[in-house]
C-alpha positions, 0 to 999 in steps of 0.5 A: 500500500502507498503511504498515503492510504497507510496514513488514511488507515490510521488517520486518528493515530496520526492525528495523535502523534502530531497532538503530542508533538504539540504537546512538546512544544507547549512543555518546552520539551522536544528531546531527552537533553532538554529534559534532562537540563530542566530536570538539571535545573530543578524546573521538574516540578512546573513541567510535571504540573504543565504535562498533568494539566494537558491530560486533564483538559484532553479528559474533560474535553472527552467528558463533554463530547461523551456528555452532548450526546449523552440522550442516547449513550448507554455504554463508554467502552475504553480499550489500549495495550497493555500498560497503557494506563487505561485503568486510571484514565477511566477512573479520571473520565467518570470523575470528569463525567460527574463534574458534568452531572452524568453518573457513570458506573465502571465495570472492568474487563479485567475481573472476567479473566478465566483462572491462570491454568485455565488461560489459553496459551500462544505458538511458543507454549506462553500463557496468552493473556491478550487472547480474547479466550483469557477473558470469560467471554459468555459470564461478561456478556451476560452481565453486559445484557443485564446490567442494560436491561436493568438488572443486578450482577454479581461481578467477579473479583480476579487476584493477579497475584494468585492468578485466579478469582476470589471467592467474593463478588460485588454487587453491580445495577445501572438505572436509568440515568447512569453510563456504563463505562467498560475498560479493558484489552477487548472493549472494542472488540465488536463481539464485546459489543455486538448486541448494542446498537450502535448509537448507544456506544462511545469508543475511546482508544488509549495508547502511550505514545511516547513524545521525546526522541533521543536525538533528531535522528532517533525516536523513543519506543512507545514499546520501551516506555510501556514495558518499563511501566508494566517492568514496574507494576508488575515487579510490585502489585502482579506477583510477576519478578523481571525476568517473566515480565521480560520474557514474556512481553514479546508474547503481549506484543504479538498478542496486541497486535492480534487483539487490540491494534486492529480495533484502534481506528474504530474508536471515537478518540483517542487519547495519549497517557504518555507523559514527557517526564515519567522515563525520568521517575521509571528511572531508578526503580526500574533500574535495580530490577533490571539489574538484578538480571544475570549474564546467564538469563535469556533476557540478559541482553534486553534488561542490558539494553532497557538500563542503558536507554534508562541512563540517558536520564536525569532521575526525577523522585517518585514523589514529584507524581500527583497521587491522580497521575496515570503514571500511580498506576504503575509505580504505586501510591495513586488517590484511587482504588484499582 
């Protein structure tokens, strides 16, 4: 295909990246030099205030766009990759939703995983959590069509950590005047869905597309920002040590791009959880997992490659985060429950 229909394909990912490129302009901060010397200069604090303050704006912007039509939705369906902070984004826009007189209640997909032994696996024998099969597909869709009908469910509880549901549930309704919000890998998978017209759904993508470069010539991976964020969490809130999350990223990829990336254009926004100084406080407590890592591990070379990118930072302390951010979702300590 030509350029031109590739970029007519992905038209609102475009629209994003030049959105964040903006943003870069606004914050002063195009590449990881500059950041470092503002970073340097202990001016860290305004450009974390600034770069917080665009997300908040973008939020409410999606609120009211959701709220001008909100005779008709029914259902705010909100998917990404993994690690894209998908979580705490629908957490601010039901936040953003309510300072507009809409109520809406937060359903996540993430508790209709089916048990770890249970979990479908890929072509390399990895548990494939990214596969729709992961998710209990028949026991959501049921609790979809009731809670649009009215009536009450009794929404699992999945633990991470043990990889299975507990044994408690939470009782769930919608009434007449309140918005289903949906986050998950698959929201905008159209067998999410299916049964709700269309007139009825709002879609939102969410994705970090990671504004910085190195240099003129080199860009950051929006894959390298994701995998230090999920290193991270992972290490502290799933039970999963550096090396199985290392491991098994590449799966996650090949997996998103089975299940999530082909839905992306689908969406009636989008919206950028990159923040331009988060690699700055991924720095140094990402830094002593990667280097717990041995020259005789597999993924020796990839945590050596992750640690020498992380120098090209000035460390920037976990506390400078506002407990809102979406970045708490990844490195602890946010105002909201998960």
């Amino acid at each position: 295909f030509t350029v031109n229909s590739h970029i007519g394909k992905t038209r609102k990912l475009f629209q994003i990246y030049q959105e964040s490129k903006n943003w870069g302009k606004i914050l002063g901060v195009s590449d990881v030099g500059r950041l470092d010397q503002i970073i340097a200069k202990g001016g860290i604090s305004e450009i974390i205030k600034v770069a917080e303050s665009l997300h908040e704006k973008k939020i409410a912007r999606i609120a009211d766009t959701i709220t001008a039509r909100k005779e008709d939705l029914r259902l705010v369906l909100i998917a990404g990759p993994s690690a894209s902070g998908k979580t705490t984004f629908s957490k601010r826009l039901s936040t953003q939703l309510q300072v507009n007189g809409i109520r809406p209640l937060a359903l996540s997909m993430d508790n209709y995983f089916v048990d770890r032994q249970s979990c479908p696996r890929d072509g390399s024998g990895e548990l494939d959590f990214e596969a729709l099969g992961a998710i209990d597909l028949d026991l959501f869709n049921r609790h979809l069509a009731d809670l649009l009908e009215g009536r009450e469910v009794a929404v699992p509880k999945f633990n991470f950590e043990i990889g299975r549901r507990e044994s408690e549930h939470h009782n769930l309704w919608l009434e007449d005047d309140q918005i289903l919000v949906v986050e998950g890998i698959h929201a905008l998978n159209p067998k999410i869905s299916a049964a709700v017209p269309e007139r009825n759904k709002f879609r939102i993508y969410v994705s970090a597309l990671t504004q910085l470069t190195i240099n003129d010539h080199s860009r950051i991976s929006t894959t390298d920002t994701r995998i230090l964020r999920r290193l991270v969490r992972d290490n502290s809130f799933r039970n999963y040590d550096t090396a199985q999350t290392l491991k098994r990223f590449p799966s996650v990829i090949r997996g998103e791009r089975r299940n999530t990336f082909p839905f992306q254009e689908s969406a009636d926004v989008m919206f950028n959880s990159a923040l331009v100084y988060e690699l700055a406080v991924l720095k140094d407590l990402a830094l002593p997992l990667l280097e717990m890592i041995t020259a005789d591990d597999e993924t020796y070379t990839e945590a050596r490659r992750l640690l020498m990118f992380l120098m090209l930072f000035q460390p920037v302390a976990a506390d400078e985060v506002p407990p809102t951010s979406i970045l708490r979702e990844f490195i602890g300590g946010s105002s909201f429950r998960y």
